[in-house]
N, C-alpha and C positions, 0 to 999 in steps of 0.2 A: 709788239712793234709800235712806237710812237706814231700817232696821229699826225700828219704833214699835209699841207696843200703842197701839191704837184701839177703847174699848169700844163706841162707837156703830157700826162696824163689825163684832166678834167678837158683838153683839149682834144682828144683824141676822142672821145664819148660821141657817139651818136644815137640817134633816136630808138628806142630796141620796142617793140611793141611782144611780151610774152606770148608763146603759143604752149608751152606746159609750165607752167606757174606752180610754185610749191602751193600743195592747199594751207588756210589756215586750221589752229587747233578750234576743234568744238568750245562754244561756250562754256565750260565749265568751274566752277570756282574752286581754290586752291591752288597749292602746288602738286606736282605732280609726284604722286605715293614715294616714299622713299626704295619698299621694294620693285616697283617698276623701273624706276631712275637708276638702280644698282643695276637690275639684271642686262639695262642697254648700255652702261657706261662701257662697257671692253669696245662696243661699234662704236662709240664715239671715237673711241682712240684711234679703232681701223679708221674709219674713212675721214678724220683728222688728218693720218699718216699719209693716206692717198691721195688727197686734196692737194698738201704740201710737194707731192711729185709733181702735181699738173697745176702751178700753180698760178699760169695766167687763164686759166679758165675756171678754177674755182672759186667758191663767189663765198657761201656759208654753209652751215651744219646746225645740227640739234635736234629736238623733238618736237615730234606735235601727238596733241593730246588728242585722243578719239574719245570713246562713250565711257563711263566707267571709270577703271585704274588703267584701262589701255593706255600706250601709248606708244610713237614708232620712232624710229630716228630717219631723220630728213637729210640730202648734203644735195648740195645745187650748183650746176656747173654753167658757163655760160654759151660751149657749144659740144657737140658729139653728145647728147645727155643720151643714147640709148648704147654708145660705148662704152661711156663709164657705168651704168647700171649693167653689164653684163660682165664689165671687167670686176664691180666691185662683189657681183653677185657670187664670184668663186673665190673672194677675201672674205667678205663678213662674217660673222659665228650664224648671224640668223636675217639670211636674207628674204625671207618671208615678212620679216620686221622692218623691210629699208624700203626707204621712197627715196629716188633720184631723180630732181625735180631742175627744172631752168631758171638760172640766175641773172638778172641783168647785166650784172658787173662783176669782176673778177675781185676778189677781198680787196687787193692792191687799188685798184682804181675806184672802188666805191668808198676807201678808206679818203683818198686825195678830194673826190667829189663834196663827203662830208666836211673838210677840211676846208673848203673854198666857199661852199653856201653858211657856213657858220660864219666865218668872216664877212660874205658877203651882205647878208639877211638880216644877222641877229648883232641886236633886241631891236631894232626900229620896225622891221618887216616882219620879223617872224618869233613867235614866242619860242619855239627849239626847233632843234633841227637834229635829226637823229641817224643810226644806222640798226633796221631791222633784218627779217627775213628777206623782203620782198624788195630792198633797197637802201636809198636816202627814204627817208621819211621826214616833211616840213610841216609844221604847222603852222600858217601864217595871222595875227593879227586878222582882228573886220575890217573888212572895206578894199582886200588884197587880190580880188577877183580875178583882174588884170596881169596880175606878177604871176596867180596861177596857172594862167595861161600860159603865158610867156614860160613857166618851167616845163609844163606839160608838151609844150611844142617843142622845147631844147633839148630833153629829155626821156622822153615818153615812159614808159613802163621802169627805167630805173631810179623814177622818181615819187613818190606817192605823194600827193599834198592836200592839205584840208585848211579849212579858213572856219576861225572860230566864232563862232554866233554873236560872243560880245567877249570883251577883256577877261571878267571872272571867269568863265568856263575856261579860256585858256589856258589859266592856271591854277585853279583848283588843286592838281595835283602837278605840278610843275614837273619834272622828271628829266635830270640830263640822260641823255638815249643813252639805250642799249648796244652793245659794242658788237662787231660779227662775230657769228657763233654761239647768238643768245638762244639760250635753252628753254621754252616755255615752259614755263612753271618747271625749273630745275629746284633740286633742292642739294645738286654737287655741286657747287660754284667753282671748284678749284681747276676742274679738266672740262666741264661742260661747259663753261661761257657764259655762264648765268649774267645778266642784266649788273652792270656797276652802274649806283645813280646816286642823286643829291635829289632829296623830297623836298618841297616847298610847300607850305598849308596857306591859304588864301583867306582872310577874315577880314570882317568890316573893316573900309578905310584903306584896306593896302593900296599903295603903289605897284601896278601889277608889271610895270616895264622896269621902275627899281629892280625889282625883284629877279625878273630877266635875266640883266646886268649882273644882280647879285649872283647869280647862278652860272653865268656863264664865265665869272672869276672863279671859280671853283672848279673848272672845268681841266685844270693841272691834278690836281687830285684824283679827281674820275681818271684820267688817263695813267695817274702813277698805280691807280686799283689796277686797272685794265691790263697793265703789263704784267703786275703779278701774277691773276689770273693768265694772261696767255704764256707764261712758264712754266703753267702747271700744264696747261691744255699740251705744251710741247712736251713735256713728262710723261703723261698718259701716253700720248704719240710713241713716241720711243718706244715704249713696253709694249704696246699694240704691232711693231713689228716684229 
């Protein structure tokens, strides 16, 4: 589904403070095992499938990686979450494996929200602006203290924002975000959601706000990736029912 600002949507948002928040994955480096990521792909598809029935309260899906090769699959709804964990717990192949966690936003609206602070923000305010697990995720420029506020208070928990130390740490590794349904450290991209992105490397001399700009014209791209992938993630679904 294409990316769109929806004012009637980003107007509708009010401030959501989490009270069960998806955890994050352990610090571990890599992607997540190839036999791990196989034997969860069929529950991605279920609660892919499920999500899609209930779909103004679904928010995303994927994995989080625990200690080890472990890892479990996540899907985060934005209200009834001990309904849908008992509805999903007599769907899944292995519900000892599934966390059903609390979303801020329902896909549709955190999609519009991403949609309106890109336009909004980027590149004068804010070096990206993304959509993760936990949200919109902003990263703004130094000196942005004030606007942090200002999203935190508009906002609240379905917004994450951080303000970067100086220009270069900004963009070091520059990254157009990850789309809903990002799979930490996936290694299927086609049904799991894995991260579509345009890398930027930072070296003496850059213009790191050119750079911005440069990246966020590439941002048709990222999105013509994105849709591929979510015709596969609709694939998987299907066969999951």
């Amino acid at each position: 589904m294409p990316i769109t600002a929806n004012e009637a949507l980003v107007a509708s948002i009010v401030p959501i403070h989490l009270t069960e928040p998806c955890p994050d994955s352990e610090s571990i480096e890599g992607a997540t095992p190839v036999a791990e990521a196989t034997r969860l792909e069929p529950m991605l598809g279920q609660v892919l499938a499920y999500g899609g029935q209930h779909r103004d309260e679904f928010g995303t899906y994927g994995l989080i990686r625990h200690a080890g090769d472990d890892a479990s699959v996540f899907v985060a709804f934005t209200t009834d979450v001990d309904q849908h964990r008992e509805a999903l717990d007599e769907i899944v192949t292995l519900p000892d494996e599934l966390i059903v966690c609390q979303a801020a936003l329902s896909d549709d609206v955190a999609r519009a929200l991403y949609a309106s602070l890109v336009s909004e923000l980027m590149p004068v305010q804010a070096a990206s602006v993304g959509l993760g697990m936990h949200g919109v995720e902003v990263n703004l420029w130094p000196g942005q203290e004030a606007l942090a506020d200002k999203l935190a208070q508009r906002y609240g928990d379905a917004v994450t924002v951080t303000i970067c130390p100086d220009q270069a740490s900004c963009t070091s590794q520059l990254l157009e975000p990850a789309l809903p349904g990002a799979v930490i450290g996936s290694t299927s991209p086609a049904c799991s959601g894995s991260s579509v992105g345009v890398r930027q490397e930072v070296g003496p001399g850059t213009d790191v706000k050119r750079m911005a700009r440069l990246t966020a014209g590439r941002r048709a791209e990222t999105h013509r990736l994105a849709q591929q992938r979510d015709d596969g993630c609709a694939a998987t679904a299907e066969r999951a029912v």
